[in-house]
N, C-alpha and C positions, 0 to 999 in steps of 0.2 A: 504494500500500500504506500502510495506516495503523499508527502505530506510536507506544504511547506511553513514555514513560520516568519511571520513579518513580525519586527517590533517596532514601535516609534513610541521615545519616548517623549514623558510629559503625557503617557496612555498608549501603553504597549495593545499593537493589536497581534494575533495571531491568527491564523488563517487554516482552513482544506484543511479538518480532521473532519472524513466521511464517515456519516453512523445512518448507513441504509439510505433511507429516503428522504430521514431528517439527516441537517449539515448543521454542526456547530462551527460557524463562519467566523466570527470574531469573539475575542475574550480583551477586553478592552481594563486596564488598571488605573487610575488617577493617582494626583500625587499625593493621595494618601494612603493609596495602595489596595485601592477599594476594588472589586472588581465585577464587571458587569461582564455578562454573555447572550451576543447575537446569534440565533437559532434562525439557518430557513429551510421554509418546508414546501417547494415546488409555488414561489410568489407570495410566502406568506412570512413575515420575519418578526421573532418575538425576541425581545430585549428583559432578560431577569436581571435583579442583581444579586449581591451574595450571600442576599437573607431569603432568595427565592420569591421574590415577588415579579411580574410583568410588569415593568416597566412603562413596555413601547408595543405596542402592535403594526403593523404598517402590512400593506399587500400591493402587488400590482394587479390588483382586478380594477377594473371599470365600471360602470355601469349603471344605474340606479341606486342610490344608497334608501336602506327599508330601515325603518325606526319602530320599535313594539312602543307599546302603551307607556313604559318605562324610560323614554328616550334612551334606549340604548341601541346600538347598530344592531342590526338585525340580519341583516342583508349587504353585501356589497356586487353590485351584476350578480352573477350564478353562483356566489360565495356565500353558505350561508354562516353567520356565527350565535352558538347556541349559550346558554347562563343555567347554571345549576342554582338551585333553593338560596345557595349565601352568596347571588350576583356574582361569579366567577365565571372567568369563559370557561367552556368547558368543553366546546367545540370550535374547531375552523375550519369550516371545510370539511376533506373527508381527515382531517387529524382529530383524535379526541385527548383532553388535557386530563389530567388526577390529581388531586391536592391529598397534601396528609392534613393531619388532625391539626395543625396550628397554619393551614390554609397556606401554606407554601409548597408551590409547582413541583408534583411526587414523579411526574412521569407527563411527556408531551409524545403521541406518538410509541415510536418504541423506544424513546432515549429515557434513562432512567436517571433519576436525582438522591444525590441522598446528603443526611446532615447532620453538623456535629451536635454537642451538645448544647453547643451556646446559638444555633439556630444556621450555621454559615455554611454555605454548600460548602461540600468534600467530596462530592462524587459527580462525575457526567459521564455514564455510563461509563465505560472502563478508564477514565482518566480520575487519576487521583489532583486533588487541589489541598495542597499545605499552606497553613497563616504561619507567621510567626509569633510572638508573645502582646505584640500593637493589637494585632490583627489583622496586618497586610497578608496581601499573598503573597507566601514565598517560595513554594515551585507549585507547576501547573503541569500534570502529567511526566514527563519527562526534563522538563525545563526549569532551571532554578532562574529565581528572579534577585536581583543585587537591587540594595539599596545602600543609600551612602547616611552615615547618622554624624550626630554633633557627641559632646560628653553629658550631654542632656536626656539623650535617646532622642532626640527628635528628629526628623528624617530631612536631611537635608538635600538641594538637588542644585549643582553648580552651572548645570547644563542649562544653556538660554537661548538656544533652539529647536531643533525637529533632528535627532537623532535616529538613522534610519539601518538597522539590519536586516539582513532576510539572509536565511538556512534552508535549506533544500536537502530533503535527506529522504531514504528509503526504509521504509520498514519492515 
């Protein structure tokens, strides 16, 4: 499986780790170290961040936008998006979503989520996601992630532009 990894910092993105139908597209970090993750699924792209919550929804359908009683989208063109009892998507399309018992994203599709104690993703489907003692993230699957600190602990970042690497590797 091929797999490449873009980073830029000031919001490292990573890129192409395939999981079936759904793509986990980007894993995006701020400079507090916080991390969010863009999922698409054949025009449909969900943005959690690392307590598990949607963020963003966004799709490239067209069409008529359909509103239920509840103003909530309903419809977009032949898209439909379905809400379970505690107003969660719970459908998009032909994806159906899962929440656990503290209402954070259990499963989207067939990618599977899971979480530590203090609430923070740790799993996407087989890729492991480590914090460090802050609770930055400090490797993502394969990947460790640097960060630069003071004698404070506070994380400091010298870099005052768009630092840009990309790895390309096989696996």
């Amino acid at each position: 499986m091929n797999h490449k990894i873009l980073i830029l910092f000031l919001g490292f993105s990573f890129t192409s780790v395939v999981l079936n139908a759904q793509q986990l597209t980007n894993v995006f970090i701020n400079q507090n170290g916080k991390a969010a993750y863009r999922f698409a699924m054949n025009g449909v792209y969900l943005l959690l961040n690392d307590m598990g919550k949607i963020t963003e929804i966004k799709t490239d359908a067209f069409g008529t936008i359909v509103y239920d009683t509840n103003k909530r989208v309903e419809q977009i063109g032949d898209m439909k998006i379905g809400f379970n009892y505690q107003n969660q998507v719970n459908s998009i399309g032909n994806y159906s979503l899962q929440y656990d018992h503290a209402g954070r994203v259990d499963q989207v599709g067939n990618i599977v989520f899971k979480y530590n104690y203090n609430g923070m993703l740790v799993n996407i489907s087989n890729y492991l996601i480590m914090y460090n003692p802050n609770g930055s993230v400090d490797k993502f699957g394969d990947y460790k992630i640097y960060y630069n600190y003071n004698a404070q602990v506070q994380r400091i970042d010298d870099s005052k532009g768009l630092l840009l690497l990309q790895l390309n590797y096989t696996k």
